[in-house]
N, C-alpha and C positions, 0 to 999 in steps of 0.2 A: 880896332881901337875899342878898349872899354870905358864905358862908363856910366856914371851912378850919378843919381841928381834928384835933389830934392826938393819939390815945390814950394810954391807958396803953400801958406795954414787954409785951405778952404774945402767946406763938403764935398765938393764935386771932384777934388782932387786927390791924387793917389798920395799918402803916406810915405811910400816908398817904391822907386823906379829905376829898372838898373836893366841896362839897354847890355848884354852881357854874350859871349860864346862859353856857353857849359861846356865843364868838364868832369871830372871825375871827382872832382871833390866840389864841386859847387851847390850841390845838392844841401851837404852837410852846412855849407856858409850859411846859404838863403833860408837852412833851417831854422840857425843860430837866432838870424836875423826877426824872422817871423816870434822866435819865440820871445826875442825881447821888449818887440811892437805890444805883445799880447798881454806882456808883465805890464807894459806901461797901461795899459787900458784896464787893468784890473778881469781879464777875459785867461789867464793862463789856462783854465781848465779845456780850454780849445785848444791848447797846443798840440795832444797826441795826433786830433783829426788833423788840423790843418798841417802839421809839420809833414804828416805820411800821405794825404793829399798832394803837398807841394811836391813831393821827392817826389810823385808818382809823374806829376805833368812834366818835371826836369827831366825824367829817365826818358820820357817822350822822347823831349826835343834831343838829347846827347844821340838817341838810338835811332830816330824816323828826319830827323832835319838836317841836310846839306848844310856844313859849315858850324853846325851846331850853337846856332843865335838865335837870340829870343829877348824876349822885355818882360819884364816881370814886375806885377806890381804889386803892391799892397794897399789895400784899403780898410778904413773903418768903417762902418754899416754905418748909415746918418740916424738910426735909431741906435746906437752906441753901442749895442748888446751882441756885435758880432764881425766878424773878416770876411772881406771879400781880396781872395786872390787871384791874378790875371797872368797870363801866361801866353804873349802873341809871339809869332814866329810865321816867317815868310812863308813857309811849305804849303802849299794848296791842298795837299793829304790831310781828308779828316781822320784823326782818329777813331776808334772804332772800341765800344764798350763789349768783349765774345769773352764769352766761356766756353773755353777749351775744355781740353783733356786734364785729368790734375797732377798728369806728369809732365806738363808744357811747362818750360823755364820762361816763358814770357806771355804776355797776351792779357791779362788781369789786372791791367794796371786802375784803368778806368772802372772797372768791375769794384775793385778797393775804394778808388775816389766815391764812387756811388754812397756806400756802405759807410762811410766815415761823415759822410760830410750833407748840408742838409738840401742844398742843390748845388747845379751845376750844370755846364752846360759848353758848347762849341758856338764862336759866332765868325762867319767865314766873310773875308773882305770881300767891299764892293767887288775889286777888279778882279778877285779869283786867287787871288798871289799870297793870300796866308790866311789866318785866322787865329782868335784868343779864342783859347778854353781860360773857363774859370769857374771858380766855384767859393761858395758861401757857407761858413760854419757859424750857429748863435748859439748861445747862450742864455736854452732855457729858464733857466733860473733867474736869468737878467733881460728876459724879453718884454715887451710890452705887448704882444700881440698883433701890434701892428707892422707888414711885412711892405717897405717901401722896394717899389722895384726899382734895381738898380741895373741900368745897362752899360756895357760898355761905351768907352768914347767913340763917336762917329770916328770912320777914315775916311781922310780928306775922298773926294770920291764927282764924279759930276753934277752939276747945279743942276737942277728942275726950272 
């Protein structure tokens, strides 16, 4: 089953969430979609990174995840001047940033994310059973210099 769902208006929460199994054109949707968040926010000039970022973390999940499901979110930077995109999926396989041969048809995905985007990063769950990559694009121009760190949300996981 799919589906999409939109929080309440609040910093801490994802802009946009869509609980999804990729496929071959979904890349292109959640591009769409990314790129409309950005028109809203007055941040368009991050659309080339974030949009070929995102494809890169969807080709992931289509090519390296059983059943090919994942959550996908979007955020605003709570300094305003940037996106933070999230990408969890069951698979306990970390992705791996190599540079190959430069006549490999794959393996550079995460190589690109580096290079486009201003960090990023893998956070694997408590229980071992998946982990979000995501990553974070700003908008120079519209920075203030101050870099609030932002984490993923906890999974539910055992009390202390």
């Amino acid at each position: 089953m799919n589906r999409v769902s939109i929080p309440r208006i609040d910093p801490g929460e994802p802009v946009y969430h869509a609980d999804l199994a990729m496929g071959e054109h979904s890349a292109g949707h959640l591009r769409r979609i990314i790129r409309l968040y950005l028109t809203t926010w007055d941040l368009l000039e991050l659309a080339p990174a974030a949009e070929l970022a995102l494809t890169e973390l969807i080709a992931n999940v289509v090519r390296h995840v059983p059943g090919r499901r994942c959550q996908t979110f979007i955020f605003r930077l709570p300094t305003g001047d940037g996106v933070r995109v999230e990408v969890a999926d069951n698979s306990p396989v970390v992705p791996l940033a190599i540079r190959g041969d430069e006549f490999d048809e794959g393996g550079r995905g995460l190589i690109l994310v580096n290079a486009v985007t201003d960090d990023w990063g893998v956070v694997k769950r408590w229980d071992g059973k998946g982990k979000t990559v995501w990553f974070e694009c700003v908008d120079r121009k519209k920075s203030t210099g101050v870099r609030a760190r932002f984490s993923p949300r906890p999974q539910p996981g055992p009390r202390p």
